[in-house]
C-alpha positions in Angstrom: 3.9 -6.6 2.4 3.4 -9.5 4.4 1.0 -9.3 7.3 0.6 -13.1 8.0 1.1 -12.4 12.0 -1.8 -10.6 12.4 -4.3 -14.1 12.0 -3.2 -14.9 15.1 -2.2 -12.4 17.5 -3.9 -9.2 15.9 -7.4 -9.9 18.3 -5.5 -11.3 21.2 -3.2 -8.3 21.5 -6.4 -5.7 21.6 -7.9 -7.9 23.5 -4.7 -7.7 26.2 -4.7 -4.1 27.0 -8.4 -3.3 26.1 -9.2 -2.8 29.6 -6.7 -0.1 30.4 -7.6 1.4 27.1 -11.0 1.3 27.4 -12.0 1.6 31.3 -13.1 -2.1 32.0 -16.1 -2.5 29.1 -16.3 -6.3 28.1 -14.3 -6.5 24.6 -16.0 -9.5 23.5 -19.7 -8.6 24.2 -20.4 -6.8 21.3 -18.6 -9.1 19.2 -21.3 -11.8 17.9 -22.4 -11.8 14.7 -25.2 -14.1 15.1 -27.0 -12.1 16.5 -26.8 -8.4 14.3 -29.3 -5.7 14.8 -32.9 -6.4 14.4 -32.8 -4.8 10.8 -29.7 -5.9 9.2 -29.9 -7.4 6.4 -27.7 -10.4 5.6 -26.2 -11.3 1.8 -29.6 -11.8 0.4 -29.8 -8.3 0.0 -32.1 -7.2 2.8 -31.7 -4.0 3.9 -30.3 -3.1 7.1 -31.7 0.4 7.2 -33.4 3.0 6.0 -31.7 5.7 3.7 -31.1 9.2 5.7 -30.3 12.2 5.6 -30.0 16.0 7.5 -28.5 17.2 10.2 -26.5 14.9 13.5 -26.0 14.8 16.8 -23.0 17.3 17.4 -23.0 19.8 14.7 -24.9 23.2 13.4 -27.5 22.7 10.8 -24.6 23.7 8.1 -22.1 21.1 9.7 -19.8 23.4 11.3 -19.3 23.3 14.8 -20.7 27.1 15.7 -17.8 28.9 15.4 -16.9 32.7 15.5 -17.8 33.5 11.6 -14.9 33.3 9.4 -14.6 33.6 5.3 -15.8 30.1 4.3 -16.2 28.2 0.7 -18.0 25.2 -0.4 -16.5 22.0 0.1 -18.3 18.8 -0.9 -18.5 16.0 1.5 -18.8 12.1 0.7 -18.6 10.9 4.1 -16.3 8.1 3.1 -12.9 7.1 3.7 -10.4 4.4 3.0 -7.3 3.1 4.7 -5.7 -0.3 4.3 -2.3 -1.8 6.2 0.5 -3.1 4.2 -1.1 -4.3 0.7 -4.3 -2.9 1.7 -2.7 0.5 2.2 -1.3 0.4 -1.6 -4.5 -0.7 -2.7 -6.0 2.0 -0.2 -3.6 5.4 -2.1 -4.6 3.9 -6.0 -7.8 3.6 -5.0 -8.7 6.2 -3.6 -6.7 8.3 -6.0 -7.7 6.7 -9.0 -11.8 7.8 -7.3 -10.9 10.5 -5.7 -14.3 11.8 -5.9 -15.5 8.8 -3.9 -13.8 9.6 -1.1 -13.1 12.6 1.7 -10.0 10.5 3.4 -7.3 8.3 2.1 -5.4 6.6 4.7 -2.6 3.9 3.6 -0.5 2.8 6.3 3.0 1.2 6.0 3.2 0.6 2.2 4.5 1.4 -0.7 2.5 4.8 -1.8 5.2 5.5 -4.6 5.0 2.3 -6.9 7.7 4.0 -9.1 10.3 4.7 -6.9 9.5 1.1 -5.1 10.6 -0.5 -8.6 14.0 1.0 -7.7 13.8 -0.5 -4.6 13.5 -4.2 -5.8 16.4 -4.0 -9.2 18.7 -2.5 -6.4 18.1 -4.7 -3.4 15.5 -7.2 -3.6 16.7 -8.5 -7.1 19.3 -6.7 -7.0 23.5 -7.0 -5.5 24.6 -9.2 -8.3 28.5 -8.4 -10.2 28.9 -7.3 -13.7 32.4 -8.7 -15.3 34.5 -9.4 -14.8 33.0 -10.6 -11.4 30.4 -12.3 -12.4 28.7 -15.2 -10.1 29.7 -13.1 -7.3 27.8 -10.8 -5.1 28.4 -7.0 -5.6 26.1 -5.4 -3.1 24.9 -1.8 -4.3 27.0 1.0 -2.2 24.6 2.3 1.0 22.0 -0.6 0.4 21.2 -2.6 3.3 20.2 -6.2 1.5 20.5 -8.1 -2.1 18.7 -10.9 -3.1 20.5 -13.6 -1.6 20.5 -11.9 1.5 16.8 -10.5 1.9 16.2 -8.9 5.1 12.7 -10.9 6.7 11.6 -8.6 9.9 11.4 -8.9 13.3 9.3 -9.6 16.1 5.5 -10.0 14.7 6.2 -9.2 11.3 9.0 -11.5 10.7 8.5 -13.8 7.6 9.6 -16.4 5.3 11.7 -15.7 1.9 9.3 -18.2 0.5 6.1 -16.0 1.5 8.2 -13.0 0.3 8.6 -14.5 -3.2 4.5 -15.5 -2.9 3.8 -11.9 -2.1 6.1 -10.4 -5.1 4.2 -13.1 -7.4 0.8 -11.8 -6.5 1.8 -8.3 -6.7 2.6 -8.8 -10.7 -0.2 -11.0 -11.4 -2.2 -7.7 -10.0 0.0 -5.0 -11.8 2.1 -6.8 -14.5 5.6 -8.0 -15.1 8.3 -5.9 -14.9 11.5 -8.0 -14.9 10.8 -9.3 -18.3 8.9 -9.1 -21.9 6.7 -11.5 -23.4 4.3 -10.5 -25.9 1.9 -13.1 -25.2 1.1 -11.8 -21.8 1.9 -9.4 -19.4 2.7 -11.4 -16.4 5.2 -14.1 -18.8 8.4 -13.5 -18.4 10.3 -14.5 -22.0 10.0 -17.4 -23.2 6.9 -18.8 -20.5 4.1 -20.2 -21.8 1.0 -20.5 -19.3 0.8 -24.4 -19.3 3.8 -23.8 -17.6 2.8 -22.4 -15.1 0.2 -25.4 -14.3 2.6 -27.6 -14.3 3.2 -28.4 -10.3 6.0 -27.0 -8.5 8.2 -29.9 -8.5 8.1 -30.3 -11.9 8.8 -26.5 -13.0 12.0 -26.4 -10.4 13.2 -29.7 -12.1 12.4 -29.2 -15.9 13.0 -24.9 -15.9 12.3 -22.8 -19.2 15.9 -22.6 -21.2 15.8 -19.2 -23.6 18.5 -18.4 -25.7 19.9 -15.8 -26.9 18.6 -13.5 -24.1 21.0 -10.7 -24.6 21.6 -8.7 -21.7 23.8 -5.6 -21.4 24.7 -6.1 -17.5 25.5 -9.9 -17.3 24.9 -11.7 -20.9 26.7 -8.9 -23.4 27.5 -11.5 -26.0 24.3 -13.5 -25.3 26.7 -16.5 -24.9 24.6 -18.1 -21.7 21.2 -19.5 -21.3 18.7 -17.5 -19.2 16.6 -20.0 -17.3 13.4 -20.6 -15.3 14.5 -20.7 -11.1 13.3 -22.0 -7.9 14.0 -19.8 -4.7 12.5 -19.4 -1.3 13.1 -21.1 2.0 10.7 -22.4 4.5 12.2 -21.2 7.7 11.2 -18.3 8.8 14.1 -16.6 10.4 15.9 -17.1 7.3 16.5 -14.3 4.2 19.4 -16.1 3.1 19.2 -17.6 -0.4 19.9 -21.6 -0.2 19.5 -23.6 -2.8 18.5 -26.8 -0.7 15.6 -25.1 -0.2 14.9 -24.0 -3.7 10.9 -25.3 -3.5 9.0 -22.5 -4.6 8.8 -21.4 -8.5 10.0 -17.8 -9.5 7.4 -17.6 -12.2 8.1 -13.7 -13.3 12.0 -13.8 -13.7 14.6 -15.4 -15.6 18.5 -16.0 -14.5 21.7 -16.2 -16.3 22.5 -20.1 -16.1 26.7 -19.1 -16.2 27.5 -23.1 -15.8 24.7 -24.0 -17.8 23.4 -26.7 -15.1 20.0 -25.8 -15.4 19.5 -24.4 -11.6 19.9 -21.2 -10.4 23.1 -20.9 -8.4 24.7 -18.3 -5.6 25.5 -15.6 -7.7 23.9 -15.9 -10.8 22.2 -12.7 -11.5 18.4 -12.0 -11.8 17.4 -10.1 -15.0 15.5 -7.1 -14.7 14.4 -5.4 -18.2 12.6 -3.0 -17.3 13.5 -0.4 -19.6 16.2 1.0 -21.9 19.7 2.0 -20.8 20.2 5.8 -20.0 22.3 8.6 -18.3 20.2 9.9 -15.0 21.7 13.6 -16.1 18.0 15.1 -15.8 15.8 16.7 -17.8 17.9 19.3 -19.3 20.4 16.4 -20.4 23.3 17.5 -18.5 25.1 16.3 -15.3 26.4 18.9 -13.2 29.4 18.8 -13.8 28.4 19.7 -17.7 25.8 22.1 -16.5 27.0 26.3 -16.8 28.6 27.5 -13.7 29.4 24.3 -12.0 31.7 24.5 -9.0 31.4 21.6 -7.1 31.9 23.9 -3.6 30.3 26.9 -4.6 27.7 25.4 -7.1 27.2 21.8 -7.5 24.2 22.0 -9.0 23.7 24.9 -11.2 20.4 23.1 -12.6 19.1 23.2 -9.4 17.5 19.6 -10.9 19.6 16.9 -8.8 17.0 14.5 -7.1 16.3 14.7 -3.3 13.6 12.5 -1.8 12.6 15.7 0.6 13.6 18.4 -0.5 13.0 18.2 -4.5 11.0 14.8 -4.9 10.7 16.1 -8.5 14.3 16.6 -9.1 14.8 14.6 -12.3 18.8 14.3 -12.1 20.0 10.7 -10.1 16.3 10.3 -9.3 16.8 6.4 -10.7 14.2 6.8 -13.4 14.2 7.6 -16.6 12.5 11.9 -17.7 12.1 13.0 -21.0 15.3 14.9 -22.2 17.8 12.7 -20.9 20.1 10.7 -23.2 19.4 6.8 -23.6 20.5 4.1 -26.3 18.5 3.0 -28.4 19.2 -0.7 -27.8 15.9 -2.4 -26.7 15.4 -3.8 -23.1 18.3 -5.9 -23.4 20.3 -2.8 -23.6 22.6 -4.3 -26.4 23.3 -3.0 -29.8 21.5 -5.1 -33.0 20.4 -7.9 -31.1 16.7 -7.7 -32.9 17.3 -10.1 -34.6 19.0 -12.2 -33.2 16.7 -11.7 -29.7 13.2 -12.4 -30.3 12.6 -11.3 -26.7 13.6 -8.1 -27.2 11.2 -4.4 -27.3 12.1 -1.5 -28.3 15.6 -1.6 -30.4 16.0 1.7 -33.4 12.5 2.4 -33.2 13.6 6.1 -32.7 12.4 6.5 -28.8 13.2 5.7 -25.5 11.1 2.8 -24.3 9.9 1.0 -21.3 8.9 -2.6 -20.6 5.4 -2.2 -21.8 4.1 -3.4 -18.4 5.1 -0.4 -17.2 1.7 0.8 -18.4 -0.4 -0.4 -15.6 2.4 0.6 -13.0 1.9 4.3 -13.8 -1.7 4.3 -14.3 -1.9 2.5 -10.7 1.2 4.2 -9.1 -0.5 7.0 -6.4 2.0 9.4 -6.8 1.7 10.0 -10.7 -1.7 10.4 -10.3 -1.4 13.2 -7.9 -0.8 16.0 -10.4 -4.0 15.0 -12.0 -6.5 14.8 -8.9 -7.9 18.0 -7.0 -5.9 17.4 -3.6 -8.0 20.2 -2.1 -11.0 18.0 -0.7 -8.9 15.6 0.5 -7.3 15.0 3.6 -4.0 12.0 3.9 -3.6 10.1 6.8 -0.5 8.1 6.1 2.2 5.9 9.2 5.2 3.4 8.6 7.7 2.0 10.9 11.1 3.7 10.9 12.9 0.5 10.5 9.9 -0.8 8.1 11.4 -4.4 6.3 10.4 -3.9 3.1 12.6 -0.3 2.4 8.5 1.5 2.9 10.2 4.3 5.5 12.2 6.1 2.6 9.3 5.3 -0.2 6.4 7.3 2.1 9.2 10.0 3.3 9.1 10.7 -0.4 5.3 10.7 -1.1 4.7 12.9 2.2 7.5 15.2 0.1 5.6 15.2 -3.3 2.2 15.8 -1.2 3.6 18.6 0.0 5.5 19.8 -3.0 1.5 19.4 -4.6 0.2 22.0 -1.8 -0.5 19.3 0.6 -0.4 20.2 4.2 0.8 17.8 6.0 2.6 17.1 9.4 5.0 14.5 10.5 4.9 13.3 13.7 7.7 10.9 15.6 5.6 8.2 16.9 1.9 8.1 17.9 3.2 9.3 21.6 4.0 12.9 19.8 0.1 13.1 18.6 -0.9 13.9 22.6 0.5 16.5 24.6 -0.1 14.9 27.7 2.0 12.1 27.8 0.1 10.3 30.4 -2.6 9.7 28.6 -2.5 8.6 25.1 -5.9 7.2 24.3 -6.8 8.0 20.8 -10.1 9.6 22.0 -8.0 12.7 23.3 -5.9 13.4 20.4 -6.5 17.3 19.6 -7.0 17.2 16.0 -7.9 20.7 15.3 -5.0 21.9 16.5 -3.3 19.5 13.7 -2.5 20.1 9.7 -5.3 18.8 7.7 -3.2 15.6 6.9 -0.7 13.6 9.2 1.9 11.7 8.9 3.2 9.2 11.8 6.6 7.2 11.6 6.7 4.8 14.8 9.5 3.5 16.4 12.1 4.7 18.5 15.2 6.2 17.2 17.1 4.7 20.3 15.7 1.2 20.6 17.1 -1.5 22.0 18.5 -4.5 20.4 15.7 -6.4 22.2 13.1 -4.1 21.2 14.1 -3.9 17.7 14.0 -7.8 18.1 10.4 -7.4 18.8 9.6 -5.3 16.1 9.8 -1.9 17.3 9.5 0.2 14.5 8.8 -2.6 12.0 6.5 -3.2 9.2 4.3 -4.8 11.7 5.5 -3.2 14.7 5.0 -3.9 18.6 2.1 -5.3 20.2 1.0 -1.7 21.4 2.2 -0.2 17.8 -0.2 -2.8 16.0 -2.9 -1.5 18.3 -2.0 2.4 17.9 -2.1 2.2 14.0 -5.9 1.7 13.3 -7.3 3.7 16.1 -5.3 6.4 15.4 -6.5 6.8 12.1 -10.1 6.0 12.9 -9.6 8.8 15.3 -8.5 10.6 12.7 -11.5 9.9 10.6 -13.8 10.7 13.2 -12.3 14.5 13.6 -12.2 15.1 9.7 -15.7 14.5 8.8 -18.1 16.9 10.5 -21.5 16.8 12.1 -20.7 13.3 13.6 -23.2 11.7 15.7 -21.8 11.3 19.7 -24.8 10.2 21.1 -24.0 8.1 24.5 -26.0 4.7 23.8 -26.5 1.7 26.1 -26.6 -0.9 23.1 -23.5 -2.6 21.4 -21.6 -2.7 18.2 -22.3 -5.5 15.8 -20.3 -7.5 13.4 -21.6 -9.5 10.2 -20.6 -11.0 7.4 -22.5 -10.0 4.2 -22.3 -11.7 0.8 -23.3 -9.8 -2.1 -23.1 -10.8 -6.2 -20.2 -8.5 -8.3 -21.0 -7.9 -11.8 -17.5 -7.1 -12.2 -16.2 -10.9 -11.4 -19.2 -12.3 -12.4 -19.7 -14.2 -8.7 -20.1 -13.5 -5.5 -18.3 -11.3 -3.1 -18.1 -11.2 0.7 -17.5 -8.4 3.2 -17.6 -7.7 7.0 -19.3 -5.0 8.7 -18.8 -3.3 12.1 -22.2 -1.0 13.0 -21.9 1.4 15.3 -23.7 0.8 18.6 -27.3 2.1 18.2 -27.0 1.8 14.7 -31.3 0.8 14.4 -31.9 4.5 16.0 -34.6 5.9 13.9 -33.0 9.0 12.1 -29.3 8.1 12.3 -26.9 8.0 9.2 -23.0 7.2 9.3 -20.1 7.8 7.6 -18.4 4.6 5.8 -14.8 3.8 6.5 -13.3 0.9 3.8 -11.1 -0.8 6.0 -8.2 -3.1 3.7 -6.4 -6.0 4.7 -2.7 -7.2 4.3 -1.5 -10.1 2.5 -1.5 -13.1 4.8 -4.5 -11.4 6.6 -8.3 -12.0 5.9 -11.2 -8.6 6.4 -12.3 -10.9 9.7 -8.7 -10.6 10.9 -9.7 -6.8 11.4 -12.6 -7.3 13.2 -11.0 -6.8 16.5 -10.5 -3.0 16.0 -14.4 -3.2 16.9 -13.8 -4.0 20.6 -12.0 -0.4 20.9 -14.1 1.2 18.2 -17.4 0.6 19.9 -17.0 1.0 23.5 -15.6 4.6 22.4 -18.6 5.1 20.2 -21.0 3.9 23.4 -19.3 6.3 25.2 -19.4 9.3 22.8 -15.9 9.5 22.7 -15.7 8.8 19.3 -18.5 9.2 16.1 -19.9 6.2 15.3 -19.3 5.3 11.9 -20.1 1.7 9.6 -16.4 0.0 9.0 -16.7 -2.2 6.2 -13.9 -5.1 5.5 -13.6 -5.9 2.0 -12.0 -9.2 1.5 -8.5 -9.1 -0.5 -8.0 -12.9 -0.3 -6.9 -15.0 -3.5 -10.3 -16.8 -5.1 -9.3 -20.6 -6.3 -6.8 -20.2 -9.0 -6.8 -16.6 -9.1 -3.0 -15.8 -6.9 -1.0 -17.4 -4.4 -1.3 -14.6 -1.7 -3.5 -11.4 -2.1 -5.6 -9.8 -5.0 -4.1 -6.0 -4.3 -7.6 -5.1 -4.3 -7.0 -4.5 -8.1 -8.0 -5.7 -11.8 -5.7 -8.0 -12.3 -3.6 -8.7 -15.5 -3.8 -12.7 -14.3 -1.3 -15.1 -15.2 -2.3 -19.1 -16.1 -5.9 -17.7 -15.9 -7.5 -14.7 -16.4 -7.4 -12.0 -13.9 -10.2 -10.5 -11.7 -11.4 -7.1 -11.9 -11.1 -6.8 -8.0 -10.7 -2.8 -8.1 -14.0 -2.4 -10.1 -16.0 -4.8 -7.8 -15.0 -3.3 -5.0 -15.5 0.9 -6.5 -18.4 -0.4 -8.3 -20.4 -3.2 -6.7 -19.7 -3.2 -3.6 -20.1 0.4 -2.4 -23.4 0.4 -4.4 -24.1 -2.4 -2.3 -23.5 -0.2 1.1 -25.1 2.8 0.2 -28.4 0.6 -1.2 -28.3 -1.5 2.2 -26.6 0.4 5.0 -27.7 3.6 6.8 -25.1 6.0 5.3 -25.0 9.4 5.1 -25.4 10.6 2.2 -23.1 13.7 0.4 -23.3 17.0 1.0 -22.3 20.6 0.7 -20.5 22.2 3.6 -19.2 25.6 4.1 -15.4 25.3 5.7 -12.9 27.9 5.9 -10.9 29.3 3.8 -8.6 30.7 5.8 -6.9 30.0 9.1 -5.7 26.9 11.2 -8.8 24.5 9.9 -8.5 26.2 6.5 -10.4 23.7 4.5 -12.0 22.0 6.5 -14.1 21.4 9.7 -13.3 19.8 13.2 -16.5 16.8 13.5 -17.7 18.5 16.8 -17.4 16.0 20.2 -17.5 16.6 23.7 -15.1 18.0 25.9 -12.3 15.7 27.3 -13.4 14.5 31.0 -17.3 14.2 29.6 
């Protein structure tokens, strides 16, 4: 989730090949925010524009693009999309599906779209590896899985990071969402037994002095409850490092407890990580039965008579071995400690004879923010997905977005998968994101970089990678403001003579009670009298700042000067930490906090500060528009632009 090595590379790598890309225009000319257009307004409130409305450059006074008459229905247009990278793309899918009618286009790139199934992902590898008796203290990595926890795989090439900035990012992660390794009905970030002066105390003295809880039952590693489950320090400073050494034990795990098996008080190699997250059951499915217990099993004529075994593409909603817990299936009725009368005894315990199966109760705010659980409930038809990830992405997000595209598609979704951003062009000679034939594309895309047959040096440099290559970091944003561009209609590809503009605005948020700040990119010619734009929200990584992103703009606006491309406003929220608030990122969301109170970062952002663009900024406002029912563009229409070669 880590994007760290974009702050210093991100503008310098544009910057590198902008010339080939973008025929010899000066990157950095239009790059100076002290001097914006005459009439944009600062964080004072000024208004950089007037409001507008009616018909563009480019389009037919309906929005289509003058074609042959075809059957057509009504689709309603906000002229706004948003896309983030890494955390910003998480925060970029909840969003956007949690407002869906705030948006045309949701566009999250190389993240975790299915918070669910990424749960899985952490128990099993990140947290995960750790022997049951009668080996336990030893290492018992999960069959097929490619890491554990004391051996956490850290990238490659620009993406590579620390395990102590991978434990920072977890941290703010459940100080956005809640805790789900552990139960504490004081708050939903404490683990058991935490307080939050604890978690003022400084570092030093948390690693040295750790919480001691007792009679933390667990059915995995502490059956009898005859160890201690303590507070831990992890992480190590080195950055080529995902190995787990205590030496380097500096940074507080504030959400998890471990089984203290010598009872030292310090986490050693192969003391397991306690994950409650929910009740113990059999992953038989929905109708209860495994398949071998299901009628007219033969395991080589019929192995699944239920037809309800799991697969991440083929039945995403296959509810036998799908790792989660669906209505119908048989659990025990233990608690999350998953050990018989222990209620008593374990004052940390939830759930034990109460007659149903239950989850840690901060699982709440995972499935009211998890994207995919939400899609069943939001009208997909006015919306179009632009989604990418690295084949070889660190943090397991390849198999988690595989399965989202599946669910989209299992939800009526059309979408197209594409191996690299080299398969989006025909033409292989020429791969500029200006000449991308949209039209000829499903309504939603799909892009997984990275080449199947890399080298060992080019895998070394991050080919395919959460991150990816110098010309993969550049490919990733373009391509889905290219995307953007095709998807909303009656865009305005006027050739201009001026240049684009960035600016930082400040603005006050009800909903933290203080004041936010954003940048803006404006399209060159933004002061032309009559001229509205669509609004992309643009969201940043963890490690990253929204200036970091301001370097798309030396692509972005020499295409727009030259038509290539509809000039659109790009605004870059900021997802940065405020004093107190996290160690890393804000996910964008309302926090649940953890020593203090958390943020409602999601509603200032939905609420705040997209009242503050439309009241200040010349966007276009919604509209009706009649797109086809019917045929290759059925649903919507291709944003006319001129000919390739104009």
């Amino acid at each position: 989730m880590n994007i760290t090595v974009f702050r210093p590379f991100l503008f310098a790598a544009l910057v590198t090949i902008l010339l080939q890309a973008c025929g010899g225009d000066d990157p950095a000319a239009g790059k100076d925010a002290s001097s914006p257009p005459t009439d944009a307004g600062g964080g004072d409130g000024a208004s950089p524009g007037e409001d507008g409305s009616g018909t563009t450059d480019g389009a037919e006074p309906d929005g289509s693009t003058g074609s042959p008459a075809v059957k057509t229905v009504p689709r309603r247009y906000t002229f706004r999309a948003i896309g983030g990278f890494s955390m910003g793309g998480i925060s970029s899918s909840f969003i956007g599906l949690r407002h869906p009618e705030k948006f045309d286009i949701i566009g999250p790139m190389g993240c975790a779209v299915d918070l669910l199934d990424f749960i899985y992902t952490l128990r099993s590898e990140f947290f995960g590896g750790f022997c049951a008796p009668p080996q336990l203290g030893k290492m018992c990595r999960q069959p097929g899985k490619p890491q554990d926890f004391e051996h956490i795989i850290t990238g490659s090439g620009l993406g590579k990071i620390s395990r102590r900035t991978l434990q920072k990012d977890f941290n703010g992660a459940f100080i956005s969402f809640g805790n789900p390794f552990s139960y504490n009905p004081a708050h939903p970030y404490l683990a058991a037994g935490f307080t939050r002066e604890f978690l003022t105390k400084p570092d030093d003295e948390r690693c040295k002095n750790p919480v001691r809880v007792e009679n933390l039952f667990d059915v995995q590693y502490n059956p009898e409850g005859k160890f201690k489950a303590i507070s831990f320090c992890d992480g190590a400073d080195v950055k080529d490092e995902g190995l787990f050494d205590p030496s380097r034990a500096r940074n507080p795990v504030d959400y998890a407890l471990a089984i203290d098996l010598n009872d030292n008080g310090v986490r050693d190699s192969g003391e397991p990580v306690l994950f409650q997250w929910a009740e113990p059951f059999r992953d038989s499915g929905k109708d209860g039965k495994a398949d071998k217990d299901e009628p007219g099993f033969d395991a080589a004529s019929n192995p699944d008579p239920s037809k309800d075994n799991y697969d991440p593409l083929n039945n995403p909603y296959g509810s036998e071995g799908n790792n989660w817990y669906d209505e119908g299936e048989p659990y025990d009725d233990f608690g999350l400690d998953g050990v018989k009368d222990t209620k008593d005894r374990n004052k940390w315990d939830f759930g034990e004879g109460n007659g149903k199966f239950d989850f840690n109760p901060n699982f709440a705010r995972f499935f009211d923010y998890d994207p995919i659980a939400r899609l069943p409930k939001v009208d997909l038809s006015r919306l179009d997905f632009y989604m990418d990830v690295g084949i070889r992405d660190e943090f397991r997000f390849a198999p988690n977005m595989v399965k989202a595209v599946s669910v989209l598609k299992a939800n009526n979704v059309e979408i197209q998968t594409f191996e690299g951003f080299d398969a989006l062009s025909p033409d292989a000679r020429d791969q500029s994101q200006t000449r991308i034939d949209w039209a000829s594309k499903s309504r939603s895309i799909f892009v997984k970089y990275g080449k199947k047959d890399a080298t060992p040096k080019e895998i070394a440099d991050g080919d395919g990678g959460h991150v990816g290559t110098v010309p993969q970091v550049v490919d990733r944003p373009l391509t889905f403001l290219s995307f953007v561009s095709a998807h909303l209609p009656g865009g305005d590809y006027d050739k201009v003579n001026e240049m684009y503009v960035t600016k930082e605005f400040k603005f006050f948020s009800p909903a933290v009670n203080g004041e936010k700040s954003f940048w803006a990119i404006l399209p060159p010619g933004y002061n032309r009298p009559d001229k509205v734009y669509p609004v992309v929200y643009l969201l940043h990584g963890i490690g990253m700042d929204a200036q970091d992103l301001l370097a798309v703009g030396a692509f972005l606006g020499d295409w727009q000067k030259r038509g290539l491309i509809q000039k659109m406003i790009i605004i870059l929220p900021s997802g940065e930490c405020a004093p107190g608030e996290c160690p890393s990122s804000n996910f964008f969301a309302n926090q649940v906090g953890w020593a203090k109170p958390g943020r409602n970062n999601e509603d200032s952002l939905v609420n705040d500060l997209m009242k503050y663009v439309d009241d200040n900024f010349k966007v276009k406002k919604e509209a009706i528009i009649e797109v086809p029912a019917e045929g290759p563009n059925k649903g919507w229409v291709p944003s006319s632009r001129p000919r390739v070669g104009q």
